[in-house]
N, C-alpha and C positions, 0 to 999 in steps of 0.2 A: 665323856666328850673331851678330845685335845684342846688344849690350851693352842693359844698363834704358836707361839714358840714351838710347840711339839710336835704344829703340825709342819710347821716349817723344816724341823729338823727331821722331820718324816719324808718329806719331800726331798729334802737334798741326800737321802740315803738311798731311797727308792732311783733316784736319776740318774745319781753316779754308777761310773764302770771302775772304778777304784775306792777302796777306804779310805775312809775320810779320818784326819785325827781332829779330837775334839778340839783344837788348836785351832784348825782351819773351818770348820761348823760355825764357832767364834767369830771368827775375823769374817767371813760371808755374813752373818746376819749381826754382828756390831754389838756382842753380847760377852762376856764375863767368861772363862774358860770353866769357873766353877758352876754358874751359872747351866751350861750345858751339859755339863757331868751330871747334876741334882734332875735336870728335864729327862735326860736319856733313863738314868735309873725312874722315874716314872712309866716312859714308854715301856720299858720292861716288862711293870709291876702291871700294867695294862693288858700287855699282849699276854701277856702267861695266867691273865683273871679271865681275860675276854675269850682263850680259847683262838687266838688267831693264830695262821699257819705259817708265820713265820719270826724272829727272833732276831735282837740287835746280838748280832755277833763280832768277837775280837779277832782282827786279823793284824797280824804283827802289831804295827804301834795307833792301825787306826782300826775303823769300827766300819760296818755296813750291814744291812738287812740280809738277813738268809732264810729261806725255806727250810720246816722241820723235817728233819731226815724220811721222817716216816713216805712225804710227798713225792720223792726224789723219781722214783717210778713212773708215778702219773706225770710226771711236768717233762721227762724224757719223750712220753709219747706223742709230743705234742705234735716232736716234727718228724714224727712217723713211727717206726721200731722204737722201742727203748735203745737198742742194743746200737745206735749210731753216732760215732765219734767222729773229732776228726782226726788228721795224722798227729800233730803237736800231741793233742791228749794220749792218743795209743803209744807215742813215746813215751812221756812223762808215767803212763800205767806201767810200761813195759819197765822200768826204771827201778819203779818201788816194790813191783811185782817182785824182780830178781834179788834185788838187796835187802828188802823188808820194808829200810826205811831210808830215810835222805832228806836232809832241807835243800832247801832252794838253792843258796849258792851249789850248792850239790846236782842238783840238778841242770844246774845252767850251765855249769860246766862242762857236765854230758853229750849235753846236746848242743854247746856253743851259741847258745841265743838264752834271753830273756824268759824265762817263763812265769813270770807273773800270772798275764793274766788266764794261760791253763790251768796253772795250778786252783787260780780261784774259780772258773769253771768246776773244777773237779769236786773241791768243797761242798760249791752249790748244786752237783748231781748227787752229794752222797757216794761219792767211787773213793774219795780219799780222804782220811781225815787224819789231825795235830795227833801227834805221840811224844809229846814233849818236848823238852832243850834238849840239845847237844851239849857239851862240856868245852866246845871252841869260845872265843874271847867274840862277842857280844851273843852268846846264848841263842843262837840263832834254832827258828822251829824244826821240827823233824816231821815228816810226812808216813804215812802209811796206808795202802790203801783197804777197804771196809769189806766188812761181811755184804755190804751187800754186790761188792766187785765182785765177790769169789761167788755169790747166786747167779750174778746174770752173765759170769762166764763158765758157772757150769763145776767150779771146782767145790770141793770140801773144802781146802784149808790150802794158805800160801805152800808148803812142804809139797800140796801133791802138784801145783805145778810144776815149781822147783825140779821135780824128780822127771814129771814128763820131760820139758825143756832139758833135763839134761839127755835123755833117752834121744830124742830128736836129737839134741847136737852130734853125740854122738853119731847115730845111724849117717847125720849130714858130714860126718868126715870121713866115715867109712865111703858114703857113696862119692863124693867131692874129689877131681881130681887135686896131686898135691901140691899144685902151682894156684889152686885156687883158694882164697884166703876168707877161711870161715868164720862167722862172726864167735866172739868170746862171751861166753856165758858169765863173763867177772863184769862184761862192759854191755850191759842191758840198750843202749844207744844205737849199738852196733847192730840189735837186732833185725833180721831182715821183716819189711812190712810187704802185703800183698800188693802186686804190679799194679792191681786194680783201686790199690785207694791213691787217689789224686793229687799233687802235692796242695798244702794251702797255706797261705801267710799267716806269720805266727799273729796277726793283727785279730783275724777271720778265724777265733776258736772256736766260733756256734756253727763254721761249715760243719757239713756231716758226710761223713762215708760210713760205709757198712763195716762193723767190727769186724776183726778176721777171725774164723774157726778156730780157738784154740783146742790142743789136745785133750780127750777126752779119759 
């Protein structure tokens, strides 16, 4: 059974749409910074005895509840397909797809907007997961997306799409005339998405469009 405090701190993980650092857990409920370090590692040792399906996970400098990867499948279909993103997310895939890997300042710069909160979307589907530091000046995370990206688009391994995408690009400047300016397989942003998925606010990452066909 939780203690007030754990379930409190249960509470305010389960609510928030951003992590929380143990800093600010602190200061909302008027309690010792050591204090909530000591209760969380509890929660832990709970969830991982008791068998529950989801885990206090680190995200950059703060912390919030995640689903165990195993789920990521069943909790996709909720709102329909599995296989249904929105546009921000199919960037941010297409991104890590093409280069391997990338942190976030990296990302954002890509695509010119904030991606927070897709990237933690993508966490919480299981499409993307931490591949450690980068060697830049504050170690910032690197991103990569998972085995289970490359099942539910259908590929064996990063390389074989790689190889398609370049086939398409390819074939796409053969057929392209040459005042038409094709995207660059170095700048994964650039990639063109289908006419048919709708744009949506980077606010609104749980909209859903249908993934597009990747090559087989």
């Amino acid at each position: 059974m939780l203690s007030q405090e754990q379930a409190q701190i249960e509470a305010l993980l389960f609510a928030s749409d951003v992590p929380l650092t143990t800093q600010r857990i602190a200061e909302l409920l008027v309690l010792p910074v050591g204090r909530i370090e000591r209760e969380l590692e509890i929660l832990e040792e709970q969830y991982r005895a008791q068998g529950h399906c989801f885990f206090v996970a680190q995200e950059g400098r703060g912390i919030r509840l995640r689903t165990l990867p195993q789920f990521a499948e069943l909790l996709m279909a909720i709102n329909g397909e599995a296989a249904k993103l929105s546009r921000p997310a199919l960037e941010v895939l297409s991104i890590l797809a093409m280069r391997k890997t990338a942190t976030r300042p990296e990302i954002d710069r890509l695509r010119s907007v904030d991606s927070d909160s897709v990237v933690n979307g993508l966490l919480a589907r299981n499409l993307i997961e931490e591949a450690g530091r980068d060697d830049s000046p504050g170690r910032a995370i690197s991103y990569r997306v998972t085995d289970h990206f490359l099942k539910l688009f259908g590929v064996a391994s990063l390389s074989d799409l790689q190889e398609e995408y370049s086939i398409m690009h390819k074939q796409a400047e053969t057929e392209t005339p040459a005042t038409t300016e094709t995207p660059s397989i170095d700048n994964p942003h650039e990639s063109p998405l289908p006419e048919t998925v709708p744009e949506t606010s980077e606010a609104d990452e749980t909209a859903t469009d249908s993934v597009p066909t990747l090559p087989q």
